[in-house]
C-alpha positions as CSV (number, residue, x, y, z in Angstrom):
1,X,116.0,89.1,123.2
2,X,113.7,86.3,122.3
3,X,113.1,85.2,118.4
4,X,111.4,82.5,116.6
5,X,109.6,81.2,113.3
6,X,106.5,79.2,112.1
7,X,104.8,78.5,109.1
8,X,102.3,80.6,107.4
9,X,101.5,79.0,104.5
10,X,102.6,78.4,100.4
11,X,102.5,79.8,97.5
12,X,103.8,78.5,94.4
13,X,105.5,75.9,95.7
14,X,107.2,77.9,98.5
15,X,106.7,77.9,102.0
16,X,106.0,81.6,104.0
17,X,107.0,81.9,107.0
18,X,106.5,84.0,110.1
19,X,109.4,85.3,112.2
20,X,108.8,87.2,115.5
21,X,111.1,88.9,117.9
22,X,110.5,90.6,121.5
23,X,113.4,92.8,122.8
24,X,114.0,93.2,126.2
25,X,112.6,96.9,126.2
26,X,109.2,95.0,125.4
27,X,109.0,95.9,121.6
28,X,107.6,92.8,119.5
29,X,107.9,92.8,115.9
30,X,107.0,90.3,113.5
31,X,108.1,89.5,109.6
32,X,107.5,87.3,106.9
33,X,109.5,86.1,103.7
34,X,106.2,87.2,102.1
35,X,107.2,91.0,100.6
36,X,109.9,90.6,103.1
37,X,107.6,92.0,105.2
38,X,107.1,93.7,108.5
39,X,104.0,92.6,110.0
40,X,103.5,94.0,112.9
41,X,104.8,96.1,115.7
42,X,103.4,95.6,119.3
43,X,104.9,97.7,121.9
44,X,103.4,98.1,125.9
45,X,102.6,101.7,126.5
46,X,103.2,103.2,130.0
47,X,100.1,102.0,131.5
48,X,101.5,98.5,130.4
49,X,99.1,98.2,127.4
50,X,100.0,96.2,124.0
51,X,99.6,98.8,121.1
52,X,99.9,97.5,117.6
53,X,101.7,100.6,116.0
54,X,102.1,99.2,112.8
55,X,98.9,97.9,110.4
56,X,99.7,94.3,109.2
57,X,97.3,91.8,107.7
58,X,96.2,88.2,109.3
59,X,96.7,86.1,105.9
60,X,99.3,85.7,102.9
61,X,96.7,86.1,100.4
62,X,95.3,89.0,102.1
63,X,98.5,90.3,101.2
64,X,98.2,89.4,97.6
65,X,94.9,91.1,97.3
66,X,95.6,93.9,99.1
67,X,96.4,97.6,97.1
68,X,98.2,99.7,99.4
69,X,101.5,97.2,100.3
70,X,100.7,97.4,104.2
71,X,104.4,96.7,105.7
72,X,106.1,95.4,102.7
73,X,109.4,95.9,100.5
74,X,108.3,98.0,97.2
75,X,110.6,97.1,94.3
76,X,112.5,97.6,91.9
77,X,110.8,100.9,91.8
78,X,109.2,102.9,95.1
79,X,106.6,105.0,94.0
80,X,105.4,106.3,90.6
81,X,107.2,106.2,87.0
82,X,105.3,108.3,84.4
83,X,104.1,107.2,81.6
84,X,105.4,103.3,82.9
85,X,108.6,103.7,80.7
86,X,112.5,105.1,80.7
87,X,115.2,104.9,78.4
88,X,118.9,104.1,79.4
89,X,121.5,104.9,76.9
90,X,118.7,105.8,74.1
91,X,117.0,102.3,74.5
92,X,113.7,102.7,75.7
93,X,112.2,100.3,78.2
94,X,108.3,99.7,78.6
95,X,107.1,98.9,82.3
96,X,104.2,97.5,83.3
97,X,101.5,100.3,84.0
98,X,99.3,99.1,87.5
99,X,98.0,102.9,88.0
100,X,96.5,104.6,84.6
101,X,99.4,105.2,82.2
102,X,101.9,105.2,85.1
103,X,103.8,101.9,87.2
104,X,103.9,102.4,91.1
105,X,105.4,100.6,93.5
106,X,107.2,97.8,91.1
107,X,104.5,96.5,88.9
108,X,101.9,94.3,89.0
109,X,103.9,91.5,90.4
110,X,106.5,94.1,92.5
111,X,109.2,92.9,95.0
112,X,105.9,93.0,97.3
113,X,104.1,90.2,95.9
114,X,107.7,87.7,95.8
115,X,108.8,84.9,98.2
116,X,112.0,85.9,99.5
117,X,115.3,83.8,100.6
118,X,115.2,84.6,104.0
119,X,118.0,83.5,107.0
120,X,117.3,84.3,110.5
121,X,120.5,84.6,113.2
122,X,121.4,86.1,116.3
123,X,124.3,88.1,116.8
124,X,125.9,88.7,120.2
125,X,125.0,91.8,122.4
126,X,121.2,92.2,122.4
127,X,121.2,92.5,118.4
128,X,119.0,90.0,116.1
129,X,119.6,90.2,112.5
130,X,116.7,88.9,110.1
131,X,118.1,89.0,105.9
132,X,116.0,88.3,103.1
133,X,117.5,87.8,99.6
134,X,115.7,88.0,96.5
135,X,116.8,87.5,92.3
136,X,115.1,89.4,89.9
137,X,115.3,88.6,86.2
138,X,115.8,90.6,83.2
139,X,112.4,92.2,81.9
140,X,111.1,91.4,85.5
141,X,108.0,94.4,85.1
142,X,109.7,95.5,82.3
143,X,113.0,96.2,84.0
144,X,116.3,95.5,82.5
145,X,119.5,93.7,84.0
146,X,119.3,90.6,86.3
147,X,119.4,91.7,90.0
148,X,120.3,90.9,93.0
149,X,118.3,92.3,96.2
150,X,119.3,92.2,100.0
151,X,117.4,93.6,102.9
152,X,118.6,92.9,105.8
153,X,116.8,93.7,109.0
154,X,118.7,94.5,112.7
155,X,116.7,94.4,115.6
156,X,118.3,95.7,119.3
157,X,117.2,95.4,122.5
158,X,116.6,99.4,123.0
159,X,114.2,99.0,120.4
160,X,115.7,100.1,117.0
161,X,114.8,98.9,113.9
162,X,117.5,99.1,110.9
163,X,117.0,98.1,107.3
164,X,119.9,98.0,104.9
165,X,118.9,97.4,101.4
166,X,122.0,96.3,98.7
167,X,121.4,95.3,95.3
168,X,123.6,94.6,91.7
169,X,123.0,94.4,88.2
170,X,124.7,93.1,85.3
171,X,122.5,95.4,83.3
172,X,122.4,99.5,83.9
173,X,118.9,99.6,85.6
174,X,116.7,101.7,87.7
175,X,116.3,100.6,91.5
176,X,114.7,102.5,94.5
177,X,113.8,100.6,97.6
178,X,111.6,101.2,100.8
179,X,109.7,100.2,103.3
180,X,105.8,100.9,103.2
181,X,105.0,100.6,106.8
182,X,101.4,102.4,108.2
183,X,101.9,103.5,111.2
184,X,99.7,104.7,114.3
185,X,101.1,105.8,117.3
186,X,97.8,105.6,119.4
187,X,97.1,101.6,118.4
188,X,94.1,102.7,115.8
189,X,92.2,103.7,118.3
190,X,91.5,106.8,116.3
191,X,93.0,109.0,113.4
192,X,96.5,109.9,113.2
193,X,95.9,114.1,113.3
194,X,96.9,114.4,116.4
195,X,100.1,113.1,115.3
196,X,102.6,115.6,115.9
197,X,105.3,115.6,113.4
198,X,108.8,116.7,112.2
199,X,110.5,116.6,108.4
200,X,113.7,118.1,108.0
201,X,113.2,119.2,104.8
202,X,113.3,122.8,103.2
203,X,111.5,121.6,100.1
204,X,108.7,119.2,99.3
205,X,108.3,117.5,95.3
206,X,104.6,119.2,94.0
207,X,102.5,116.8,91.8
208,X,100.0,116.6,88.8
209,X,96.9,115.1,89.2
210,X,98.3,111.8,88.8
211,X,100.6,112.3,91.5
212,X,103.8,112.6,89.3
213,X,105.9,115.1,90.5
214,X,106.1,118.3,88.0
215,X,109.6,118.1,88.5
216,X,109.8,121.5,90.4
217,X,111.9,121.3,94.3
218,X,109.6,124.3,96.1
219,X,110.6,126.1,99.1
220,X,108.3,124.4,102.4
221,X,108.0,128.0,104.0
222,X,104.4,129.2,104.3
223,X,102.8,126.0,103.0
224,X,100.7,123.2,104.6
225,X,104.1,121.4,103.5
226,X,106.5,122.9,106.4
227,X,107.2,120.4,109.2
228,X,110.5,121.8,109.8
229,X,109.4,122.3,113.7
230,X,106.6,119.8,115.2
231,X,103.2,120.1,113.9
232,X,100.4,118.4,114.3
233,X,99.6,116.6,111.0
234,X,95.9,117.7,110.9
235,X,97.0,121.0,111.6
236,X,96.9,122.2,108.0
237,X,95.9,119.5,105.8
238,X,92.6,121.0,105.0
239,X,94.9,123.7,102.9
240,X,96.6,120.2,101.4
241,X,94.1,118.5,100.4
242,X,92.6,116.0,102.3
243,X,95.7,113.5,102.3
244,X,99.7,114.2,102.5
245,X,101.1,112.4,99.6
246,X,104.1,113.9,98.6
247,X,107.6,113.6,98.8
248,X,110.3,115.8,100.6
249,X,113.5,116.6,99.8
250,X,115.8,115.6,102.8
251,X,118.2,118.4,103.9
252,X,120.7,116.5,105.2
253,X,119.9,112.5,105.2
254,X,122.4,110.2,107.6
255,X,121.9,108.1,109.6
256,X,123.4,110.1,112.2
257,X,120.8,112.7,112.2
258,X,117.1,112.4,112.1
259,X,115.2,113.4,109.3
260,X,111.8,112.1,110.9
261,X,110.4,112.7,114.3
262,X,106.4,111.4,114.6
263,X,105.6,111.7,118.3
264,X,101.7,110.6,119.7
265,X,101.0,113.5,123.1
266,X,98.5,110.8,124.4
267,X,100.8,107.7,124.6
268,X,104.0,109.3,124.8
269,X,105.5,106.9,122.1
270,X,107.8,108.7,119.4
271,X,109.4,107.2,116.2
272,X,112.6,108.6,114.7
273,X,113.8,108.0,111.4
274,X,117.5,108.2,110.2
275,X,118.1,107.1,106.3
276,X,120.7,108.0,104.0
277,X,117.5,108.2,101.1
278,X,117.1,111.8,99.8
279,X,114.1,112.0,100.1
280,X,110.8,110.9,102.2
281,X,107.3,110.3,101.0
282,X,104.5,111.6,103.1
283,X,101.1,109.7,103.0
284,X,97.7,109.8,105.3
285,X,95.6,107.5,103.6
286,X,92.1,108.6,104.3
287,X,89.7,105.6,102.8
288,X,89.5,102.1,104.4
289,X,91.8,99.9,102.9
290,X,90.7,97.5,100.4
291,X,91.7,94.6,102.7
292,X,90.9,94.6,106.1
293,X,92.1,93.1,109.5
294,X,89.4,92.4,111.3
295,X,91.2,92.2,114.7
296,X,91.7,96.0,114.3
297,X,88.9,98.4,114.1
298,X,89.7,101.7,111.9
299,X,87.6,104.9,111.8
300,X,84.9,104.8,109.0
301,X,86.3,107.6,107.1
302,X,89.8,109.5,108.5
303,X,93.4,109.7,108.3
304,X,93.7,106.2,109.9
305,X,97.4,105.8,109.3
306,X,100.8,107.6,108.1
307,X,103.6,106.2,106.5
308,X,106.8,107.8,105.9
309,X,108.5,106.0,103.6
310,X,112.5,107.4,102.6
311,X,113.1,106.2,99.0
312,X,114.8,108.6,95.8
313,X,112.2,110.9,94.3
314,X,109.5,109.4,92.3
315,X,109.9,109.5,88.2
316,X,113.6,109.8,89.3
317,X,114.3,108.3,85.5
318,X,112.9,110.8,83.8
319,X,113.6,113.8,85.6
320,X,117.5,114.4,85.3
321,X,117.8,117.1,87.4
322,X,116.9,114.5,90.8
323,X,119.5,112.6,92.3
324,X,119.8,109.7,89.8
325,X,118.5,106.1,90.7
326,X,120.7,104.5,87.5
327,X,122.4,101.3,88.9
328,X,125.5,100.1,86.8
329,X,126.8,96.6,86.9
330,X,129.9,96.6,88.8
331,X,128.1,99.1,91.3
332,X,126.1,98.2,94.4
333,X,123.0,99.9,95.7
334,X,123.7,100.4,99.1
335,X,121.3,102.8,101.7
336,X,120.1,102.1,104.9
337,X,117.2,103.4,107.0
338,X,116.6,103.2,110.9
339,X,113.4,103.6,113.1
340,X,114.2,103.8,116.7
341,X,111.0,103.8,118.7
342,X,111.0,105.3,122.3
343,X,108.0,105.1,125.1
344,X,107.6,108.1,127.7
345,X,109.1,111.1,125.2
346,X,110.3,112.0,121.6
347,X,112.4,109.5,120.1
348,X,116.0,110.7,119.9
């Protein structure tokens, strides 16, 4: 295993930084303290081709400009809040609303758009370890409590990828973390409907037209929403809607079992997901993002991209009956997720 670093740029006084490391199974993957952000994954395909399987941008302040967090660590809040507010305890707390009436994805100024502390080691054994460190204040977006955020990245040589996210409080608060990687199994050389892929879930979240789940859990069986065996994910998206952007309730989420398989039939790369989230959220962009890199050529108008991003369920804070994202001081916010990426077959 081979790792290093260089400099990328500053922002506020803060340098950003670019770390890169290339396993021995040929799997190079880049971060920066940026977002603590993964910036790219390059893997050689059985022909001996580099594919870049995950959509990154060239510049920091591409990154800053940018609308759909390509790669990055979404805090304190993954996904929508309704209404941008919550109340703990009978206090009501007032967020800061980035999409209509509702806060996504942190904020304006979300764990996203932060430097990050960042450390890089090496461990024995084939494993490289890669931890980024962040303090939020009190009122940070509206939030309460001062907190304390670690993701902490483990790269091995058979080409997994592990991310363990911890945080504290010394307020009760609302955190839900996750990575917001878009991924494309045939190097965006084309759409991702071909895609064939696998959610063990029973149930899926359904959601207003602001994308706020109605609360309701409903049964996956005879919808567009049933991956429970491998589908293609073009395969019934016209009875969808023309983009998957909902979340799934996880059936049994470890990080012994899979809850994800996404598998590419035409280069024989797979990516399996284990997290101990309850839930995953599903999402085929279908526009051009706002920000492009010009290095990598997407489709004019498609399904250019999925991202599967494990997280609690959206509007967790107001809904009572999900599985509650209330973090107490004293308490520690601990999940982890895993992507282990294979070449020749379905990831295991």
């Amino acid at each position: 295993m081979e790792f290093s670093s260089s400099h990328w740029g500053n922002l506020n006084g803060r340098d950003l930084l670019i770390y890169t490391v290339t396993t021995e199974s040929g799997l190079e993957v880049t971060f920066s303290n940026l977002g603590a952000t993964l910036v790219s994954m390059r893997l050689l395909n059985n022909h001996n081709e580099p594919l870049n399987l995950a959509y990154g941008l060239l510049r920091p302040n591409d990154y800053l400009k940018a609308n759909y967090y390509p790669g990055v660590i979404v805090g304190r809040y993954a996904n929508r809040i309704e209404g941008a507010k919550f109340y703990i305890e009978g206090q009501e707390y007032r967020l800061t609303a980035n999409e209509g009436n509702n806060i996504l994805h942190g904020g304006t100024e979300g764990f996203s758009h932060k430097v990050w502390d960042s450390v890089l080691f090496e461990e024995h054994n084939g494993v490289c370890l890669l931890e980024f460190h962040l303090k939020s204040p009190d009122g940070d977006e509206g939030f309460p409590g001062n907190v304390e955020v670690w993701v902490i990245y483990q790269i091995t040589d058979d080409n997994q990828i592990s991310i363990s996210y911890r945080a504290t409080t010394d307020k009760p608060t609302h955190i839900n973390l996750t990575t917001h990687g878009y991924f494309n199994l045939g190097g965006f050389k084309g759409d991702v409907l071909d895609h064939m892929l696998k959610i063990d879930a029973n149930k899926y979240l359904p959601v207003n037209s602001e994308l706020i789940p109605t609360g309701e859990l409903r049964d996956v069986d005879g919808s567009p929403f049933d991956f429970r065996k491998f589908k293609a994910i073009g395969a019934d998206l016209d009875l969808a809607g023309e983009v998957y952007d909902h979340c799934f309730a996880l059936n049994n989420p470890t990080i012994e079992n899979a809850s994800v398989v996404l598998y590419n039939p035409k280069t024989h790369i797979g990516i399996s997901i284990y997290t101990t989230q309850p839930g995953i959220q599903l999402y085929t962009p279908i526009n051009k993002p706002n920000v492009e890199n010009p290095l990598i050529k997407l489709p004019e108008k498609g399904n250019w991209a999925v991202c599967m991003e494990p997280q609690h369920f959206p509007n967790s804070p107001n809904t009572p009956h999900f599985p509650s994202t209330l973090l107490l001081p004293g308490e520690e916010y601990d999940h982890t997720t895993i992507f282990t990426i294979s070449i020749g077959g379905v990831a295991r």
